[in-house]
C-alpha angles and dihedrals in degrees: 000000000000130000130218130181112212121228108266086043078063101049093053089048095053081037087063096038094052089042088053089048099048094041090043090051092046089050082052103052090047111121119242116245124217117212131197122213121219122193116226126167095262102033150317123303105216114212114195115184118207106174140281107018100328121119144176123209132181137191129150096000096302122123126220135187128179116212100336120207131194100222091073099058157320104291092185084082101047113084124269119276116233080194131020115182114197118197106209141327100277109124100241085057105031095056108160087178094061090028095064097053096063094048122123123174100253083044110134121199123196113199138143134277090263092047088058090051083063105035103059083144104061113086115207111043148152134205118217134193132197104278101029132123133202126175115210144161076011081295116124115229115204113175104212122202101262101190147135128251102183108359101103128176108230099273086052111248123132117269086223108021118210104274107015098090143039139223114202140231126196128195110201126166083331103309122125114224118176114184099191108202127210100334150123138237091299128192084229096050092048090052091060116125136198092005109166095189127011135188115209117172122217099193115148138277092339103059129013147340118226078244097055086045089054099056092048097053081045091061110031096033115217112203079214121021119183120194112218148161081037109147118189090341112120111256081191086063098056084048090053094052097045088045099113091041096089092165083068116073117204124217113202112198126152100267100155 
């Protein structure tokens, strides 16, 4: 005896075949994304670098991304943040479209005054300012001034003006980890003490020279520094100019 399937059987079936496809061909053309393990007494601190200035990091179970954005990839398949800490409103930092994907309902997210005047639709927030401390999920939060001090637009007004956006610094089994945002060779960052891991961008003209990010891990000493958000700038430049600094280690990852 013959089969037949009936129209509408038909049209689900092309319906799932075109879903899995599309699904299947968006799983293909997700970057793959490098991580770093760092020991720590009670575990391992994954580090997964997605670009720019948009990290992953994950310890005890808990998931962490810093300033997520949406160009780099597709954040629906990435697994759900319990916190998200956005440096400031630019929009390759303040990204609501990568930002929703990852919500949960106990997701907190921690973002700066002028972030919350753009993200009324985002529940569970808290505001930071430059000096606080929070401690949550038995992580310790420290928003750090993220700022220029030469880097103007033309009509000569700071890229990142004093006050309006955060580094950050985690404290996580005892390690140190500052994420500096979009910032220069501060005052504030070259008076850090006892960092384990620090993020420092080199992005121009808004953020640092290799130079610039020399002089600052020459001050403050991280045991690890990882450039990052660095556009065209020459990480072999930063290595040539550390190269004499063998108490820093330098982590190179694709953080365009």
């Amino acid at each position: 005896m013959k089969k037949y399937i009936t129209c509408s059987k038909i049209k689900v079936m092309v319906y799932l075949v075109l879903s899995l496809t599309i699904m299947t061909n968006k799983m293909m053309a997700q970057k793959e994304l490098v991580t770093d393990v760092i020991k720590t007494k009670k575990g391992n601190i994954e580090i997964t670098f997605v670009g720019h200035s948009s990290l992953i990091f994950k310890y005890g179970g808990k998931v962490i991304y810093i300033d997520p954005f949406s160009a780099l990839t597709d954040y629906s398949l990435l697994p759900k943040a319990d916190l998200i800490l956005i440096t400031h409103h630019h929009p390759d930092h303040m990204d609501l479209k990568a930002i929703k994907p990852l919500l949960k309902e106990s997701t907190i997210i921690i973002l700066t005054q002028k972030c919350k005047e753009s993200a009324d639709s985002l529940s569970n927030t808290i505001v930071m300012k430059n000096g606080d401390k929070q401690k949550l999920l038995n992580i310790i939060v420290e928003a750090f001034p993220a700022y220029n001090l030469v880097n103007k637009r033309e009509n000569g007004e700071f890229f990142h003006p004093k006050g309006e956006g955060n580094g950050y610094i985690l404290i996580i089994d005892g390690k140190r980890i500052y994420i500096a945002g979009d910032t220069e060779n501060t005052p504030e960052m070259k008076a850090l003490k006892n960092i384990d891991i620090a993020f420092l961008p080199m992005n121009l003209p808004y953020t640092m020279t290799p130079e610039m990010v020399a002089d600052a891990a020459k001050a403050f000493k991280p045991k690890i520094l990882y450039p990052y958000h660095y556009g065209e700038s020459s990480t072999q430049k930063l290595i040539d100019l550390l190269r004499n600094d063998e108490e820093i280690e330098i982590h190179i990852q694709e953080m365009k």
